[in-house]
N, C-alpha and C positions, 0 to 999 in steps of 0.2 A: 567457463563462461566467457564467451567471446564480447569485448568492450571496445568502445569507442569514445575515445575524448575531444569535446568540440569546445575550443575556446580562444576568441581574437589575441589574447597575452599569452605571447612565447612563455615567458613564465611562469606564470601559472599551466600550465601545459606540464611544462618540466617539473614544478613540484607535485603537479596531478599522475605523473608517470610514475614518480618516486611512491608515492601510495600505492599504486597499483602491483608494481612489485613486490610490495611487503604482502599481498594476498595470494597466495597459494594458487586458490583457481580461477584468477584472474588471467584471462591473454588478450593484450591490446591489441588490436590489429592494425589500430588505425590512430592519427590523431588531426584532426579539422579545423582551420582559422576561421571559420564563419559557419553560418549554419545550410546555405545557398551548397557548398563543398560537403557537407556533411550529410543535406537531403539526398546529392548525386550518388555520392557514395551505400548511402542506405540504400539504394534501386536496383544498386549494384551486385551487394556482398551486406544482404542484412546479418545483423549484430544481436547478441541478446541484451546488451546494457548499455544504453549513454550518459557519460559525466558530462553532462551538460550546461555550458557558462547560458546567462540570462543575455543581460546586457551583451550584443552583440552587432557589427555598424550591418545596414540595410535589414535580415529578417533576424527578430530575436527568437530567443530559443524558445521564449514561450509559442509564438507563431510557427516556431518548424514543428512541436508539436503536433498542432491544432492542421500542418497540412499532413502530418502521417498518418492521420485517419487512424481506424481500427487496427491496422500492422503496425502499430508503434511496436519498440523495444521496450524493455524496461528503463523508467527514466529514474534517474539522480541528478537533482542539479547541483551546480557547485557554481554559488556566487559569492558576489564580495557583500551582495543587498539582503538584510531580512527583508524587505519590503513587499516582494512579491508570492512571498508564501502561501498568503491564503489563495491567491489566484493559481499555483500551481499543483496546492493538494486537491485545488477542484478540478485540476485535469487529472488526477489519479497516476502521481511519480511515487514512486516508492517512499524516495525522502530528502530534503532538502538540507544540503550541505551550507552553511555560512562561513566564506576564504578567511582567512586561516583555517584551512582544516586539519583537524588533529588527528594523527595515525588512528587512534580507538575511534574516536566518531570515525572517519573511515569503513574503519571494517566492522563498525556496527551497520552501519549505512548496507556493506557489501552483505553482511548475512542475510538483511530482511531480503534483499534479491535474490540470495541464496533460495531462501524458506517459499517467495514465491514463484521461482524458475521451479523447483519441484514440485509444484503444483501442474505440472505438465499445461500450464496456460488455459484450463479449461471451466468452462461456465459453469458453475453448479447448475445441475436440473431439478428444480421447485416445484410441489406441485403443495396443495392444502389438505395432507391427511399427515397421518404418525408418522412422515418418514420421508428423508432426501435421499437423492444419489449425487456422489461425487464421480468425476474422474481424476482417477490417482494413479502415476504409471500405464496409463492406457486400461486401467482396471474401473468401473462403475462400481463404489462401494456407497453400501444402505447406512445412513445414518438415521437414527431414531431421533424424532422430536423429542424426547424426554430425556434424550441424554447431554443435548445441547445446554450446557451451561450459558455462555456468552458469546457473541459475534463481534469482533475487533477489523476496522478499518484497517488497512495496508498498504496505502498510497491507490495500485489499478489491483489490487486483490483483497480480501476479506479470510481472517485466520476465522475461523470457528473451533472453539475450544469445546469440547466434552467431557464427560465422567472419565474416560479412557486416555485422552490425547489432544491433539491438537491437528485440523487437517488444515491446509491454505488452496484457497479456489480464488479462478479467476473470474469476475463479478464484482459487482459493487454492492456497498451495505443496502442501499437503498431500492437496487432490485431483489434482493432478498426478503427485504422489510415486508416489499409489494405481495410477498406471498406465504410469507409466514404466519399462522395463525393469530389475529387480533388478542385475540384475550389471551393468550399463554408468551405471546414477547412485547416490550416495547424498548421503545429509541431512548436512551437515556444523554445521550451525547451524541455528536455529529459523528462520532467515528464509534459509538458500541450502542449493539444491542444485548439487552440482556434479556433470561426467561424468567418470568414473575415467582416460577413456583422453585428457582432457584435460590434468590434472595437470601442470605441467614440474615443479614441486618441493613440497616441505614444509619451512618454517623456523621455528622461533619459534613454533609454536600457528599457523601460518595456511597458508593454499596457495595456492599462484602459479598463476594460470594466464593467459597472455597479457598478463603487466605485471600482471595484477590479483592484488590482496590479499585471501583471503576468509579471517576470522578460523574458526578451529576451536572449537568447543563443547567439556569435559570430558566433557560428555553423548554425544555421537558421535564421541567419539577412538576408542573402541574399537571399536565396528563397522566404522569406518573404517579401522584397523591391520588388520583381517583382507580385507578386499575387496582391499587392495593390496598382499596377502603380505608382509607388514611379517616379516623375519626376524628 
């Protein structure tokens, strides 16, 4: 997986490269003091990942985002700010790194890019009956509505987990929401949907389903008491 590191502090740079080395299928090509250097270069010799600093002097990186359009890379940022998080998981980055970063966060960060570069980048195809297609390796495979356990946010991709496995498609939760069956899913959290007749329990603000823990929203406790005839 070809990367790119954009970041105004030489040093940070150098400890961002020292990371990138401890990952196997990691290969820098390239490393950028601003993000003006870093757009050129993307026009250039596009990339599949950028470690991307925020705070940056003239355009920040939230902004080089917002001009690479639909060709973005896969984004990781790597700031010194929690502050901007909510504003960057709403542009759909994989994951957001807070400086000091630690070798494991690292290459937890690098796996989820990992899990959505092999999603071959591609849109699930939606339609409102028993069944989607993915494409996976240049292959359209049939997934069955009834096998869909839960749908999990992924920065710019969405994991959908099943009876069988797990596939990651490139799409957002909310266009999928748009066309999944009303009465057999809903939104439980800003990053999962879940399918009703999946459910084994509710405890504590969360819901079980197959071992898994999916925490519940305030925001969607109430839609959700009414979908599962909450008495």
């Amino acid at each position: 997986m070809k990367c790119l590191i954009v970041d105004d502090n030489k040093l940070a740079r150098i400890a961002m490269k020292q990371l990138v080395s401890h990952a196997a299928n990691l290969e820098l090509v390239a490393e950028c003091a601003d993000a003006m250097e870093a757009y050129n270069h993307l026009n250039k010799a596009p990339v599949d990942l950028l470690l991307l600093d925020i705070e940056m002097p003239g355009i920040t990186g939230l902004e080089l985002i917002k001009n690479l359009g639909n060709k973005k890379p896969l984004i990781i940022f790597t700031t010194a700010k929690p502050d901007y998080a909510v504003e960057a998981f709403e542009l759909n980055v994989v994951d957001y790194l807070v400086k000091p970063v630690a070798p494991a966060r690292f290459l937890q960060a690098i796996e989820r890019a990992n899990e959505a570069l092999a999603s071959d980048k591609e849109e699930v195809k939606v339609e409102k009956r028993d069944f989607i297609f993915i494409k996976d390796n240049g292959v359209l495979k049939k997934i069955n509505i009834d096998d869909i356990l839960f749908l999990e946010a992924m920065g710019d991709y969405v994991k959908v987990h099943t009876l069988q496995k797990f596939h990651v498609v490139h799409t957002t939760l909310k266009a999928i929401e748009e066309k999944l069956p009303d009465d057999r899913f809903t939104r439980v959290h800003r990053s999962y949907i879940v399918a009703l007749n999946k459910i084994d329990y509710i405890q504590e603000g969360a819901i079980f389903i197959s071992k898994t823990s999916i925490p519940v929203a305030d925001t969607y406790r109430g839609p959700l008491n009414k979908k599962i005839n909450l008495l």
